[in-house]
C-alpha beads as a LAMMPS data file, in Angstrom:
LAMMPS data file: protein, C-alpha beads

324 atoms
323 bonds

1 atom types
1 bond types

-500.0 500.0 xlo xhi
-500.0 500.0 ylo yhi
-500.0 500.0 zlo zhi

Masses

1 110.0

Atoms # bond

1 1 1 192.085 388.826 -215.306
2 1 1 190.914 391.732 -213.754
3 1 1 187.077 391.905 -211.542
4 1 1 185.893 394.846 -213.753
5 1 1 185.338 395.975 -217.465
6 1 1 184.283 398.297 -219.157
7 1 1 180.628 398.284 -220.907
8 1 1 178.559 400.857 -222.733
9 1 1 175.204 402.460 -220.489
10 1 1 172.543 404.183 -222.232
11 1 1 171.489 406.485 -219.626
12 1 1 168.395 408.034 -221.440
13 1 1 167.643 409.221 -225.100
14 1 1 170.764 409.955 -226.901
15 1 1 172.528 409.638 -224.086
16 1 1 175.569 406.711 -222.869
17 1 1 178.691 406.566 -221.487
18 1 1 180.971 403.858 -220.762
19 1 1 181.498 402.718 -216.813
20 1 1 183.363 399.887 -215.283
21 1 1 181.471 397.662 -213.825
22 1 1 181.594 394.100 -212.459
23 1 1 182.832 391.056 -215.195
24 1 1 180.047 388.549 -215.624
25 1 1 180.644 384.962 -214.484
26 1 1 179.520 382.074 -216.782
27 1 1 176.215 380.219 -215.029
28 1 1 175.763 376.533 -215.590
29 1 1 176.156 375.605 -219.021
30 1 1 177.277 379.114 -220.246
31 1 1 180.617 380.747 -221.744
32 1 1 182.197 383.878 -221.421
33 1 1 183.520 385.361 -224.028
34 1 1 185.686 388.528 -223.958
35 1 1 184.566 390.533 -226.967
36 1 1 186.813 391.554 -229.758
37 1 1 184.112 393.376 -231.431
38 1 1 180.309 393.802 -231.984
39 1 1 178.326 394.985 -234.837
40 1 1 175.776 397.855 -234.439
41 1 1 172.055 397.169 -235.615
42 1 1 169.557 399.457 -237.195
43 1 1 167.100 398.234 -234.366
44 1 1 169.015 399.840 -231.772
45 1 1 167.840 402.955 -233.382
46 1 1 164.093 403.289 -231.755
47 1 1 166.267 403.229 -227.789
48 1 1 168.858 405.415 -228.868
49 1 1 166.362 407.818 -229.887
50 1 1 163.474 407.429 -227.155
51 1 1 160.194 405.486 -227.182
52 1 1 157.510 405.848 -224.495
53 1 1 157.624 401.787 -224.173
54 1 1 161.694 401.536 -223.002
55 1 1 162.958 402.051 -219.668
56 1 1 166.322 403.734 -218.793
57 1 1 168.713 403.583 -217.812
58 1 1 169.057 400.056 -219.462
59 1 1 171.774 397.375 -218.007
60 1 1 175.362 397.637 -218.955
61 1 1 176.087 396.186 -222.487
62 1 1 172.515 395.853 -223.137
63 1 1 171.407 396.017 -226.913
64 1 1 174.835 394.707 -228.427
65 1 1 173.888 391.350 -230.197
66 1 1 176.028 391.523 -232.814
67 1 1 179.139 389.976 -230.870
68 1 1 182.363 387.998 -231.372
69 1 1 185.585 387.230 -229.753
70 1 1 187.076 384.259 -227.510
71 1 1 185.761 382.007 -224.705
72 1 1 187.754 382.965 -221.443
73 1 1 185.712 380.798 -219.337
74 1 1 183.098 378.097 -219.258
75 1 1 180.424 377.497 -216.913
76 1 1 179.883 373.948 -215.408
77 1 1 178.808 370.914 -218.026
78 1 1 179.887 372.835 -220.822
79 1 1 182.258 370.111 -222.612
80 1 1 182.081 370.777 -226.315
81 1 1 183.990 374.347 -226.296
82 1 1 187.068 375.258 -224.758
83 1 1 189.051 378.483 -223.508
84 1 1 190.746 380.670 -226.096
85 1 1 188.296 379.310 -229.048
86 1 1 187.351 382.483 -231.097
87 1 1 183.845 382.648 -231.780
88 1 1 180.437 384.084 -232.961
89 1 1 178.138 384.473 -230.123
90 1 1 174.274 385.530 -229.432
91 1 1 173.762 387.551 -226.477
92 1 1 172.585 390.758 -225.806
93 1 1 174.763 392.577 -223.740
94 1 1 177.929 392.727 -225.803
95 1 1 178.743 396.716 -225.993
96 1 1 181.065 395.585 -223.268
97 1 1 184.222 394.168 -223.285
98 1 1 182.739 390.623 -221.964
99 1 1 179.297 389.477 -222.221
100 1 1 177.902 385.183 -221.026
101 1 1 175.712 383.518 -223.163
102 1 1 174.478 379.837 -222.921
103 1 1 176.972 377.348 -224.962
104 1 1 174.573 376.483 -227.556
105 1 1 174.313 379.998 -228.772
106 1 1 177.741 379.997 -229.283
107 1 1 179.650 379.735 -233.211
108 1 1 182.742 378.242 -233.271
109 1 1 185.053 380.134 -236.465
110 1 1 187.590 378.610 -238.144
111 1 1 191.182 379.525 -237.733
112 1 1 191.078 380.666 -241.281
113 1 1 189.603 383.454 -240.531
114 1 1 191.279 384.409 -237.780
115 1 1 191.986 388.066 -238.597
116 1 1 187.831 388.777 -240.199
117 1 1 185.541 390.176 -237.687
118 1 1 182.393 388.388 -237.789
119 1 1 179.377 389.770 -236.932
120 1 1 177.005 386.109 -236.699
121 1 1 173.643 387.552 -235.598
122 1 1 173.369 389.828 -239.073
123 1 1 175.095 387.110 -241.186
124 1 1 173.060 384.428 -239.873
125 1 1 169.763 386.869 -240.719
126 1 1 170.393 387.014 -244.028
127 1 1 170.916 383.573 -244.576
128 1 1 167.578 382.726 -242.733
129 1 1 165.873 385.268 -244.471
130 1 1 167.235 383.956 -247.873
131 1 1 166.453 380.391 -246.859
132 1 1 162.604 381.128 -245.931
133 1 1 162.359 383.447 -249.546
134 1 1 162.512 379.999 -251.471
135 1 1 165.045 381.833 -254.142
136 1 1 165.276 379.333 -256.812
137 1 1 167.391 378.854 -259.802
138 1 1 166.313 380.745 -263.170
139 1 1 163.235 383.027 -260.818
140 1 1 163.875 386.866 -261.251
141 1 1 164.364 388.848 -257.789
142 1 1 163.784 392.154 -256.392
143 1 1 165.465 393.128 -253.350
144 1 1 163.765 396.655 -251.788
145 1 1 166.724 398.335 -250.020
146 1 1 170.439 397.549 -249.958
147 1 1 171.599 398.084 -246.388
148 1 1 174.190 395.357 -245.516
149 1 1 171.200 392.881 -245.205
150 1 1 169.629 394.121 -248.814
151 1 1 173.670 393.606 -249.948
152 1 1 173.790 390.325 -248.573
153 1 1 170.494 389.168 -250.021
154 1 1 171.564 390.609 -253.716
155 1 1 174.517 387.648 -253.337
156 1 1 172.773 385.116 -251.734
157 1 1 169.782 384.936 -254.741
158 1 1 172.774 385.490 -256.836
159 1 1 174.466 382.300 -256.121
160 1 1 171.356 380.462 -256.031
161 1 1 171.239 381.781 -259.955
162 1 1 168.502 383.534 -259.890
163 1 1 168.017 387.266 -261.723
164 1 1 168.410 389.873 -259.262
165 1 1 167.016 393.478 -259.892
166 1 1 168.378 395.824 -257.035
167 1 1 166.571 399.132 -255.907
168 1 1 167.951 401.248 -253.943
169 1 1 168.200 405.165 -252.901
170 1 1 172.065 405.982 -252.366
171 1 1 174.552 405.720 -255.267
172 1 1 176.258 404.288 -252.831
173 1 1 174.370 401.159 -252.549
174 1 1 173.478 401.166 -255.633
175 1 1 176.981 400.794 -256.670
176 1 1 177.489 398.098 -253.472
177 1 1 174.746 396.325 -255.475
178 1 1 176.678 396.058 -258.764
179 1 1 179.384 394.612 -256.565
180 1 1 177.338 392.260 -255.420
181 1 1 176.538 390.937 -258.638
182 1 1 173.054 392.362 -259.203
183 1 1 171.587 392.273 -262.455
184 1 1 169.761 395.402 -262.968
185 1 1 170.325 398.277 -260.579
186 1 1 167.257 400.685 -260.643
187 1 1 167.145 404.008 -258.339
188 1 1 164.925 404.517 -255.671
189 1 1 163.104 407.639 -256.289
190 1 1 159.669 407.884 -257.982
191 1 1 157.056 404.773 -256.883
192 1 1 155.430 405.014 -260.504
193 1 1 158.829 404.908 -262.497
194 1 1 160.342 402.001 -260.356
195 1 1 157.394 399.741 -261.097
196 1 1 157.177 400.835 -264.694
197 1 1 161.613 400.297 -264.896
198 1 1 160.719 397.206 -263.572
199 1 1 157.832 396.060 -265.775
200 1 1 159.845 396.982 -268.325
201 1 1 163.116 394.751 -267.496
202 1 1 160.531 391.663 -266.922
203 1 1 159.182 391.939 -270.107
204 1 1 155.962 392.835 -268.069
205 1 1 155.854 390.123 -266.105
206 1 1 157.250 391.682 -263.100
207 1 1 158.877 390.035 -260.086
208 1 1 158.414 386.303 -258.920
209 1 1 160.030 387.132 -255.790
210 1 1 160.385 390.556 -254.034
211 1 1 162.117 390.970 -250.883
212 1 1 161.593 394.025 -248.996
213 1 1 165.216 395.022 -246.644
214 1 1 163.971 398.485 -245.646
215 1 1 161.698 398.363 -242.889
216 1 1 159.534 401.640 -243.679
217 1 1 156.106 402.052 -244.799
218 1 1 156.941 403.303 -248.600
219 1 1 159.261 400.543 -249.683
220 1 1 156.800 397.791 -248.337
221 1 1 154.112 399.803 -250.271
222 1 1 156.675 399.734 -253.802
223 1 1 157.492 396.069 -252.436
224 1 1 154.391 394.810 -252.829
225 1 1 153.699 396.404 -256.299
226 1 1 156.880 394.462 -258.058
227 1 1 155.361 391.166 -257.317
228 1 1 153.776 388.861 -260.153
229 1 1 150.539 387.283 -259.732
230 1 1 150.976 384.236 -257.295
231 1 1 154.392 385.529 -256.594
232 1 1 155.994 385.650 -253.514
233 1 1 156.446 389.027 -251.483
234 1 1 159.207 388.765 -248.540
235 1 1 159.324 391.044 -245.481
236 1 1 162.493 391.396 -244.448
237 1 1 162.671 395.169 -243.295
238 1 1 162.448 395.767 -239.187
239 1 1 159.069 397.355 -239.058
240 1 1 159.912 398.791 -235.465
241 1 1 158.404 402.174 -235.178
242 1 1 154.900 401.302 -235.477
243 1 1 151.903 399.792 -237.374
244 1 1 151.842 399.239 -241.251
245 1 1 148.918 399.732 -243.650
246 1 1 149.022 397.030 -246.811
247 1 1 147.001 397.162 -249.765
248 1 1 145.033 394.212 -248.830
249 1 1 143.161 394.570 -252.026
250 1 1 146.181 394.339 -254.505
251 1 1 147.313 391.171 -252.515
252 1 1 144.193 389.542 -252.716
253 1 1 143.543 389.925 -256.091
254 1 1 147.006 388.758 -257.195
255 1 1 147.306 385.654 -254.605
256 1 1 150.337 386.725 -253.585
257 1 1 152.306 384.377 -250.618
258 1 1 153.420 386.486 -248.073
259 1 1 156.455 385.676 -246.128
260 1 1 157.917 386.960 -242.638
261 1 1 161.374 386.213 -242.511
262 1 1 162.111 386.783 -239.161
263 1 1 163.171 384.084 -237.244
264 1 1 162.787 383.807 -233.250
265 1 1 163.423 380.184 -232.906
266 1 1 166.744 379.956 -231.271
267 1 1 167.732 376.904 -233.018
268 1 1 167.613 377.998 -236.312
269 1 1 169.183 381.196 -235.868
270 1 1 172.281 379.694 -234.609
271 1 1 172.015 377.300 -238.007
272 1 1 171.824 380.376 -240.118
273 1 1 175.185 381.650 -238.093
274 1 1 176.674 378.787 -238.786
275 1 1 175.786 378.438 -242.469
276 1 1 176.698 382.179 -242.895
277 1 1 180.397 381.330 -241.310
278 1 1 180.398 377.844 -244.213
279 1 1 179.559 380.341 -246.292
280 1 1 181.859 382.838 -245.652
281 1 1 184.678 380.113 -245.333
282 1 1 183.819 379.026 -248.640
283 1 1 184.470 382.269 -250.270
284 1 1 180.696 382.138 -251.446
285 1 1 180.035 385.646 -249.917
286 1 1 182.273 388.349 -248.354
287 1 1 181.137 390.762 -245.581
288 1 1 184.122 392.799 -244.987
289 1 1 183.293 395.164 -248.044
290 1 1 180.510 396.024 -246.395
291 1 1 181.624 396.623 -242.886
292 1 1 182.558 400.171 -243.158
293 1 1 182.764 402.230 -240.403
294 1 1 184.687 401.313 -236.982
295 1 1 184.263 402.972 -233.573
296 1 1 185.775 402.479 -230.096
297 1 1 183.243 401.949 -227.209
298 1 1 183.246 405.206 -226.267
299 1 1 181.856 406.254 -229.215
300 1 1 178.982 403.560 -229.470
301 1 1 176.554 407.045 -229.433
302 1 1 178.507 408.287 -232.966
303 1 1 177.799 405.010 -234.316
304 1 1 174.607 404.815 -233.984
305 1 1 173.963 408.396 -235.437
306 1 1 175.788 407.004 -238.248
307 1 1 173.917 404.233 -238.963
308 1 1 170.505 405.967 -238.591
309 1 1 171.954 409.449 -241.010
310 1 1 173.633 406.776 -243.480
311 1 1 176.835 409.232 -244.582
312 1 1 178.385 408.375 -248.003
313 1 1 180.250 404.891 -247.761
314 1 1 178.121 404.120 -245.053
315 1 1 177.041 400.196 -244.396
316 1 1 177.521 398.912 -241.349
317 1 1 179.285 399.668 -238.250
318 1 1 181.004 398.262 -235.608
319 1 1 182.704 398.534 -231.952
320 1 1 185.541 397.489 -230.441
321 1 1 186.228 397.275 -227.340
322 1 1 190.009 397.343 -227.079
323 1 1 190.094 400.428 -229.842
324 1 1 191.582 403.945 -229.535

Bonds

1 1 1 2
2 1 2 3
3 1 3 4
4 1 4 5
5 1 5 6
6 1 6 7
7 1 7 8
8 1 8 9
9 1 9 10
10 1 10 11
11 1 11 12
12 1 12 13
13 1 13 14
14 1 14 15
15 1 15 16
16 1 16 17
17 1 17 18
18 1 18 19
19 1 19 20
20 1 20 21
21 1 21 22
22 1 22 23
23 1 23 24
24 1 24 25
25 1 25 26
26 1 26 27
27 1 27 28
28 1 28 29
29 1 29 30
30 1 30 31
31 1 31 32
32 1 32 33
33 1 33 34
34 1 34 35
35 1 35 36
36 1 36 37
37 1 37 38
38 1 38 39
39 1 39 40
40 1 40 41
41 1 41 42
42 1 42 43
43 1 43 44
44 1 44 45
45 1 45 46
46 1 46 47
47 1 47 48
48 1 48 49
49 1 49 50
50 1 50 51
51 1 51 52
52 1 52 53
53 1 53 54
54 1 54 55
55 1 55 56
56 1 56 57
57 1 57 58
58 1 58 59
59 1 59 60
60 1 60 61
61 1 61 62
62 1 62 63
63 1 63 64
64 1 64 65
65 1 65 66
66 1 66 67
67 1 67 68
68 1 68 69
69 1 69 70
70 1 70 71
71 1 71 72
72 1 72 73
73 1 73 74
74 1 74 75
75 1 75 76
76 1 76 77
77 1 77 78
78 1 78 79
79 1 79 80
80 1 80 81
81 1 81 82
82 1 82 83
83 1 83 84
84 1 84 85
85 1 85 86
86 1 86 87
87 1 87 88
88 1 88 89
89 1 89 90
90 1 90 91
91 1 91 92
92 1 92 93
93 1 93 94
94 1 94 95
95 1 95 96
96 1 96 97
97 1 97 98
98 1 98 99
99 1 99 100
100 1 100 101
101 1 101 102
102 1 102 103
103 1 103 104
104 1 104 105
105 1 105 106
106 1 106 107
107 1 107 108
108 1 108 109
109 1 109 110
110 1 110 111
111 1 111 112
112 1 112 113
113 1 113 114
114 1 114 115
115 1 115 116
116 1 116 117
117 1 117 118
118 1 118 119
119 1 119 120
120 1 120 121
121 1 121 122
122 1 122 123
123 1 123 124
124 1 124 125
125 1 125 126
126 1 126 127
127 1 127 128
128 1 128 129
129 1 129 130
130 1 130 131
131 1 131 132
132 1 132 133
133 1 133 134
134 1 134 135
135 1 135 136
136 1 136 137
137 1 137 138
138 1 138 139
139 1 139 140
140 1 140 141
141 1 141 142
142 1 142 143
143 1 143 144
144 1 144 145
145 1 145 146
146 1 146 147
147 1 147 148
148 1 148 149
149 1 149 150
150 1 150 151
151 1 151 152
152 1 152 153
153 1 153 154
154 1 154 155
155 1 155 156
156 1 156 157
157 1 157 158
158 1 158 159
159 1 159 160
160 1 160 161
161 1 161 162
162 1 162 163
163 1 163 164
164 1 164 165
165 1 165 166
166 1 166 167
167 1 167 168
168 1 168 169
169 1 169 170
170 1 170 171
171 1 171 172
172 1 172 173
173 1 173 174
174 1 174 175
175 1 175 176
176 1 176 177
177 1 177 178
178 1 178 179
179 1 179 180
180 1 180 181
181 1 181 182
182 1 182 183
183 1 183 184
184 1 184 185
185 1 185 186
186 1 186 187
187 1 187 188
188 1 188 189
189 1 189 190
190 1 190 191
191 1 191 192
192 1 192 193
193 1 193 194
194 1 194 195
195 1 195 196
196 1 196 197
197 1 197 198
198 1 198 199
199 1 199 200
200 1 200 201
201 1 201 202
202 1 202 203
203 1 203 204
204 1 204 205
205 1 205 206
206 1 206 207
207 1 207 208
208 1 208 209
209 1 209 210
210 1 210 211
211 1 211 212
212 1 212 213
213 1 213 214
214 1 214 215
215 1 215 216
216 1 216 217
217 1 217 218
218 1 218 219
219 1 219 220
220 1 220 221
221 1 221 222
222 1 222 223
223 1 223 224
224 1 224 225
225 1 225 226
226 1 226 227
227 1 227 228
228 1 228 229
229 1 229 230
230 1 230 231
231 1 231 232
232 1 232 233
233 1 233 234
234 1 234 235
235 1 235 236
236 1 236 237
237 1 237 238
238 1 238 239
239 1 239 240
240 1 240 241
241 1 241 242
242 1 242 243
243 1 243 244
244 1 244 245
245 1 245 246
246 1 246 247
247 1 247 248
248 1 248 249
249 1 249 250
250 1 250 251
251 1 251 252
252 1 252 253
253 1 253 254
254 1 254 255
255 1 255 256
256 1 256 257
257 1 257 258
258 1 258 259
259 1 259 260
260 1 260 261
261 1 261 262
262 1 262 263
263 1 263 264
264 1 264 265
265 1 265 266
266 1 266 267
267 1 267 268
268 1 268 269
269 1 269 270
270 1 270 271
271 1 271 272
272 1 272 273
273 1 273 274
274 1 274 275
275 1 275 276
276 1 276 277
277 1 277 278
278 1 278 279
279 1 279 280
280 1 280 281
281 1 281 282
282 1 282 283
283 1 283 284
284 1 284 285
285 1 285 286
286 1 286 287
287 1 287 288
288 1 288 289
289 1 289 290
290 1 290 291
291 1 291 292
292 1 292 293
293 1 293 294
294 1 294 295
295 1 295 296
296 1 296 297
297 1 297 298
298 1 298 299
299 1 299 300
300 1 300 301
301 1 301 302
302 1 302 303
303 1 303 304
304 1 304 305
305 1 305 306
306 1 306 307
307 1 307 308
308 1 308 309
309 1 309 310
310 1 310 311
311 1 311 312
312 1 312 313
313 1 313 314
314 1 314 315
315 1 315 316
316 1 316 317
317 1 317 318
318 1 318 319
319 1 319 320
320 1 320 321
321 1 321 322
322 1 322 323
323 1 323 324
């Protein structure tokens, strides 16, 4: 065990490098958990590209919280975990090749996956956001966007049974979608033509549930246009960059619930991690398909311009600390 690793800096704008710097020690009831890898997240995009509101440079590590790996030390009165144990953790400083986070924000995974990188914080979203869209058996659902959280969300209201009608913009996705079991793939393109494709596979009835995964101003827009009367729109697109207008009007008139699936409670998020990894155990969904693109630390800057430009085969990427 060496006193130093090494951990990701962004310096300014579009701008990091990696520098060795002190190894974190585990406070009272915290882990440590060196890192095998950590997922990248679309929200990392707005300080990777500069907003007036962040400060640089930010703290080693900081704005990885997509993390898993093994405990390699526990802090005092942690008695439930134990050194070695591979896990799913939520922390935010884990483009580094160790990050500490308290004990009950840690995921234990089971040995039979030993080998599957495991992204929780992502998996665990979906879940939650599935879990608050009240998906039930026999409803028909549109998913807006098929990222790896859009992907996800096609399965999840698959296995629940209900009808899922995809819309997306890449043939890419769109083909992810299929894959995903989605009933209806329709391209993202022209707002009139999706909502008339749509009306038309409904039988005019349009949507009972419509989940938006895109986190821009036009797909919340379409989002809110596939919904039935009394039906149920779900946001579950980052807004990040900025206010939103809504057609306040439309959802008046058609009483439609509106539902922000974020969580923030700590609690539940670390449910939804865990209910991902049953999940996942189970067989019931699959992530690797859609973990696509791998970078070493070094290149944390190249993955993030590839998650924001979205090349073909593009879903999700990831770092690892230990790569070449």
């Amino acid at each position: 065990m060496t006193n130093t690793m090494k951990a990701v800096v962004l310096k300014a704008p579009r701008e990091c490098d990696v520098r060795e710097v002190p190894v974190p020690s585990p406070g009272a009831g915290e882990v440590r958990v060196r890192l095998e890898g950590c997922g990248v997240c679309a929200s990392n995009l707005p300080p990777w590209e500069g907003r007036p509101w962040f400060e640089y440079p930010m703290s080693p590590g900081q704005l990885g919280h997509e993390g898993w790996g093994r405990i390699d030390a526990l802090g005092s009165g942690v008695r439930h975990l134990r050194e070695g144990q591979r896990v799913a953790m939520l922390s935010d400083h884990a483009y580094a090749e160790y990050d500490t986070t308290p004990a009950d924000r840690i995921v234990p995974l089971p040995e039979e996956m030993e080998a599957q990188p495991f992204p929780g914080e992502p998996l665990g979203c979906a879940v939650n956001v599935f879990r608050r869209s009240g998906v039930e058996f026999g409803q028909t659902v549109a998913v807006v966007g098929v990222g790896f959280l859009g992907a996800l969300l096609v399965r999840l209201c698959h296995n629940a049974g209900a009808r899922v009608i995809a819309i997306s913009r890449r043939p890419f996705s769109q083909e992810t979608a299929r894959r995903m079991q989605a009933d209806d793939v329709v391209a993202m393109d022209d707002h009139w033509r999706i909502i008339e494709e749509v009306r038309d596979l409904t039988g005019g009835d349009l949507c009972d549930v419509v989940i938006e995964a895109v986190g821009k101003q036009w797909p919340l827009d379409l989002a809110g246009e596939l919904v039935r009367q009394r039906g149920r729109l779900v946001i579950a697109g980052y807004h990040q960059d900025g206010p939103r207008q809504v057609n306040m009007q439309s959802w008046n008139w058609n009483g439609l619930d509106v539902v922000n699936a974020h969580e923030r409670e700590m609690s539940v998020y670390i449910r939804g991690i865990r209910e991902a990894m049953e999940m996942v155990h189970a067989g019931q969904i699959d992530p690797r398909p859609l973990l696509t693109h791998t970078f070493p630390l070094d290149r944390l800057g190249e993955a993030l311009d590839a998650t924001n430009e979205r090349p073909e085969g593009f879903m999700k990427a990831m770092v690892f600390p230990g790569a070449a």
